[in-house]
N, C-alpha and C positions, 0 to 999 in steps of 0.2 A: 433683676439680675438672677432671683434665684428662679424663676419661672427656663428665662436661657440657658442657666445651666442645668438645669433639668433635662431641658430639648436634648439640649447637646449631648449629654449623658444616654436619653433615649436613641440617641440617634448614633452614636456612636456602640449602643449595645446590636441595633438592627444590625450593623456594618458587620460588628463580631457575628453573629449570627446565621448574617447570609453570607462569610466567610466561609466558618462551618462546613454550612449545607453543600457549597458548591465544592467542597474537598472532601466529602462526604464522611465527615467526622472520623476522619481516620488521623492516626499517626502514622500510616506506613510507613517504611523508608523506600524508597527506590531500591528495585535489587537489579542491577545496570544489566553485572555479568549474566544475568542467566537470561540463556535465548531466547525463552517465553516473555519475557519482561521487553513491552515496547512502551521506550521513553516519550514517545511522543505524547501520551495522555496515560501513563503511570501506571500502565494495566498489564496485567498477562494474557495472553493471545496463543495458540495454538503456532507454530510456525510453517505448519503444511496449511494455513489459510482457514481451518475449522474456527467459525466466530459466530457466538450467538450475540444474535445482532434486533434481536425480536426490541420493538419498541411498543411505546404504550398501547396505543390501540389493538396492536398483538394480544398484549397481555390483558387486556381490558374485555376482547372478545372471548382470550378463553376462562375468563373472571362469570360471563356471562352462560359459555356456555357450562361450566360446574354447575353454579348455580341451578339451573335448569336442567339438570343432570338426568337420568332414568334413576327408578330406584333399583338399591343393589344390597338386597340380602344380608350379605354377609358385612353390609358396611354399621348394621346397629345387632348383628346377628352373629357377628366374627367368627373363628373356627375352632374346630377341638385345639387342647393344647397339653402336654405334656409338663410333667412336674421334674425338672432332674433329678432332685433330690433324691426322689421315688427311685431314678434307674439302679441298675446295681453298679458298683463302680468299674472304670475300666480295666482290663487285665493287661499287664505288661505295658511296653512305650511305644507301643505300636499308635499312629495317628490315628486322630479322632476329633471332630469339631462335633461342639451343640449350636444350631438355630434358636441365638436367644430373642430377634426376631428383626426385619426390617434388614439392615446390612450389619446389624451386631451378628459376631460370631466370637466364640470360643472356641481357638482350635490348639489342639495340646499335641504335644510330638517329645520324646525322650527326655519326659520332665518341664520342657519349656513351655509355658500357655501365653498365645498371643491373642488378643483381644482385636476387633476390627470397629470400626466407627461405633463405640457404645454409645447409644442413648435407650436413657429409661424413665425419661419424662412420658407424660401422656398425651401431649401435645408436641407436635414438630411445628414450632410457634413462636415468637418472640415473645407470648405474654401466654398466662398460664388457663386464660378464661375463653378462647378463640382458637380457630385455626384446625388444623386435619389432628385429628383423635384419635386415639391408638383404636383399634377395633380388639385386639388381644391384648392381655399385656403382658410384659417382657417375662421371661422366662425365668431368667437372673432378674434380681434388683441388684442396685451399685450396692445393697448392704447383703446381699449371699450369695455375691459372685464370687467362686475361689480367688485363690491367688493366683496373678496374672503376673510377668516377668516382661511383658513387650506389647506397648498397645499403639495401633497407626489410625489414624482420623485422616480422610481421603478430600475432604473440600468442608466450605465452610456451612453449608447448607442447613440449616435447624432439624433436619431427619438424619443426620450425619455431625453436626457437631452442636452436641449435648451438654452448655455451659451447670444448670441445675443440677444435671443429673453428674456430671463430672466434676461438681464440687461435692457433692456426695459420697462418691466414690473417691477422693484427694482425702477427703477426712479418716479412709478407712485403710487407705493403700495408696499413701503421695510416695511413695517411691519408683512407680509403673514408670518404665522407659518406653515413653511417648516420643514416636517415629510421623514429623507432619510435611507435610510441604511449605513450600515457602509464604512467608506473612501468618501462618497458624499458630506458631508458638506463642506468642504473648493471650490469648485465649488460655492456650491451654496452662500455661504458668499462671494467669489470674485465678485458674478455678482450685489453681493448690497443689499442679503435681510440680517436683522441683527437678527434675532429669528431661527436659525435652529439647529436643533435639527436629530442626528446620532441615529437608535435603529440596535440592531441585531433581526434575528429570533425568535420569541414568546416574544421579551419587547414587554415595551408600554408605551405609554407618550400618558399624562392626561391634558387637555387645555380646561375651559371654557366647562367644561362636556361632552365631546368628546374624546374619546380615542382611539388612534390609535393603532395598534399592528401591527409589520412587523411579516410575512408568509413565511415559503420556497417557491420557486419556481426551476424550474427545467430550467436552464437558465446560462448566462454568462455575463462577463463584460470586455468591452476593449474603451480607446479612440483613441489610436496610436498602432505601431505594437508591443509596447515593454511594455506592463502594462496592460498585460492581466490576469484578475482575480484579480487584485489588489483591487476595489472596489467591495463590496457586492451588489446585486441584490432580492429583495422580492414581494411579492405581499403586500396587506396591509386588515387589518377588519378595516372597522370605525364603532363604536360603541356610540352611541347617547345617550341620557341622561335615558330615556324612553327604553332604550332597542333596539331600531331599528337596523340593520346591514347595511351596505353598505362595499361590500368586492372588491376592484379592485385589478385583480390576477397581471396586470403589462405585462410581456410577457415571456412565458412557454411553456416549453412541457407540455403533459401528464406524471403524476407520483402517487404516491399513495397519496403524500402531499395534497390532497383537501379532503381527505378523513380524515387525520389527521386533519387536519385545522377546519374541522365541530365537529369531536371529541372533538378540545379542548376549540375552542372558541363558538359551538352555527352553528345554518345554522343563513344565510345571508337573510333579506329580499330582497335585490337588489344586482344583480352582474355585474361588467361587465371584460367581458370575450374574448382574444381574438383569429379571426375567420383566420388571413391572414397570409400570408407570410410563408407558408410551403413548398414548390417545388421547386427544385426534393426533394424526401421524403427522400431519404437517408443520405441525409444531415440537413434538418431541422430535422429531428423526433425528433432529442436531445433537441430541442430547442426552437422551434416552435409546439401547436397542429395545425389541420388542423380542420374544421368544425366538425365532426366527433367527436373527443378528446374535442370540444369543449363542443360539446351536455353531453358528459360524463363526465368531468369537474362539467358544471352545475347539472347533476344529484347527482354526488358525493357531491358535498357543501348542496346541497337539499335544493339550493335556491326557493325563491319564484318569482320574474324575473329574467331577467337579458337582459344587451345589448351587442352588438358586436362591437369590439374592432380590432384596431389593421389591418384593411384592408383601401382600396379604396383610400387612399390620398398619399403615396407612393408608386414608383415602386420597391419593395426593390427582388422581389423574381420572379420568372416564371411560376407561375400560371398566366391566366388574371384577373386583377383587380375588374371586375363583378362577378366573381367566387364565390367567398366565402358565399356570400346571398343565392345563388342559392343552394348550397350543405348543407349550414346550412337549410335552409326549407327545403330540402328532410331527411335530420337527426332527427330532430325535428319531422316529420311526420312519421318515421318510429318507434323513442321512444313513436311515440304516444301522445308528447309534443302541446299542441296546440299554434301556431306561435305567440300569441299575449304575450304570458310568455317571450320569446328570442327572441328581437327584433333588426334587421340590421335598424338603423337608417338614413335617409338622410344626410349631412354634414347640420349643423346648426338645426336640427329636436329637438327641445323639447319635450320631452315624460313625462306628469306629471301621475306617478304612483298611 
């Protein structure tokens, strides 16, 4: 008897288990209303048909071709980097963001400083011993980043939402009004901050005269291999009291969305947009622009600057990690764009606009 109820016990733990796995250890809830969210299988989807649909053996070839990668300089050799600390401080409330590296930024405008996807782990990883490794490190750490008043995390991705390093930063400053897309918040409420706030596509939440607005982006969401799509992914408009734009696209393909986005919200006085992690093309295109897409990106929002995003502090892709400056200034010069409007920032570089 006790041997069958043991079985049974085991066998009833396997049931729990492979329950689990096949709802991919989530609690989400369904979020019906929003047009992204298709019930059929509990996901969010692009609604103009953008769906990364890449399956294992996708992923398995390009697992292989990393692997077997060229070697790339700057991936155990990283690049100069800047101390803020060191700069002198800003004059006046004139805008100004620092590259604190990857798609972290600090961008400060008439006393407000909003924060954009912080991570300042070393790894964009689920465990702390594996995985792509900073080649620089962050510029800010979560313990001597000023004070920040508005922080937005753009999808769920381990280079973009930073659980360690955001409970670090919660111990020092849980009061940051954290702007996420939808399914993001309970993340970001576990690591400690107590004001966050979930939008979908075209809302907006109003704080202290600052209003955010989540963006489509052409892009995906996963933390593990079983809850993919489950959380929403956007870019963001920050819009100022005075009118000002500050629009961080987050991490995207090219798509017609930046052209919509200017239709409905206004072009952007400052953008930042990003240049890396595209190659091989056939697999990024959905998901990643390359310099190129990015030049047209910014043309498409009809911003007035913008900076580069989204390279040099990760090896996440097979381009070399110098690359993306370099391509972006030949694109720039061939739109005829002149280099000081789109600027590839140093790690730590303050650029007051």
């Amino acid at each position: 008897m006790k041997l069958q109820m043991k079985l049974k016990l085991k066998a009833a733990m396997l049931v729990l288990l492979a329950a689990v796995i096949v709802t991919g250890c989530s609690s989400m809830k369904p979020y019906s209303e929003s047009p992204q969210f298709d019930a059929s299988d509990n996901t969010f989807q692009h609604p103009k048909g953008y769906r990364h649909d890449k399956g294992l053996l996708d992923v398995l070839g390009l697992a292989r071709a990393f692997l077997g990668r060229a070697a790339d300089p700057a991936e155990t050799g990283g690049f100069p980097s800047l101390d803020p600390a060191a700069l002198a401080p800003p004059t006046g409330d004139g805008p100004g963001v620092t590259w604190v590296g990857h798609s972290t930024l600090l961008f400060t405008y008439r006393g407000v400083s909003i924060l954009t996807d912080p991570v300042f782990s070393d790894r964009a990883s689920p465990v702390s011993f594996s995985g792509p490794k900073r080649v620089v490190p962050p510029a800010y750490t979560a313990e001597t980043l000023p004070h920040v008043d508005v922080a937005v995390i753009s999808h769920a991705h381990y280079d973009h939402l930073d659980l360690p390093g955001l409970r670090r930063l919660a111990a020092l400053q849980p009061h940051i009004r954290f702007i996420v897309p939808l399914g993001l918040g309970r993340y970001v409420r576990r690591a400690g901050f107590d004001d966050v706030v979930e939008i979908d596509w075209w809302q907006s939440d109003t704080h202290e005269e600052v209003t955010v607005t989540a963006t489509p982006a052409r892009h995906w969401s996963s933390r593990t291999l079983f809850d993919r799509n489950r959380t929403l992914w956007s870019g963001f408009m920050i819009r100022f009291a005075d009118g000002y734009q500050f629009y961080f696209a987050g991490d995207t393909g090219y798509s017609t969305d930046f052209v919509e986005t200017r239709e409905r919200l206004g072009a952007p006085d400052f953008a930042a947009i990003p240049i890396g992690a595209y190659e091989p093309r056939d697999f990024m295109r959905g998901s990643h622009c390359n310099p190129e897409e990015a030049v047209q990106i910014f043309r498409d929002l009809d911003a007035g600057q913008a900076v580069a995003i989204h390279w040099g502090t990760f090896k996440l892709t097979l381009e070399p990690l110098a690359e993306p400056p370099r391509r972006l200034a030949a694109a720039l010069a061939a739109a005829g764009i002149a280099p000081s409007r789109f600027r590839a920032l140093q790690h730590g570089e303050r650029w007051d606009l």
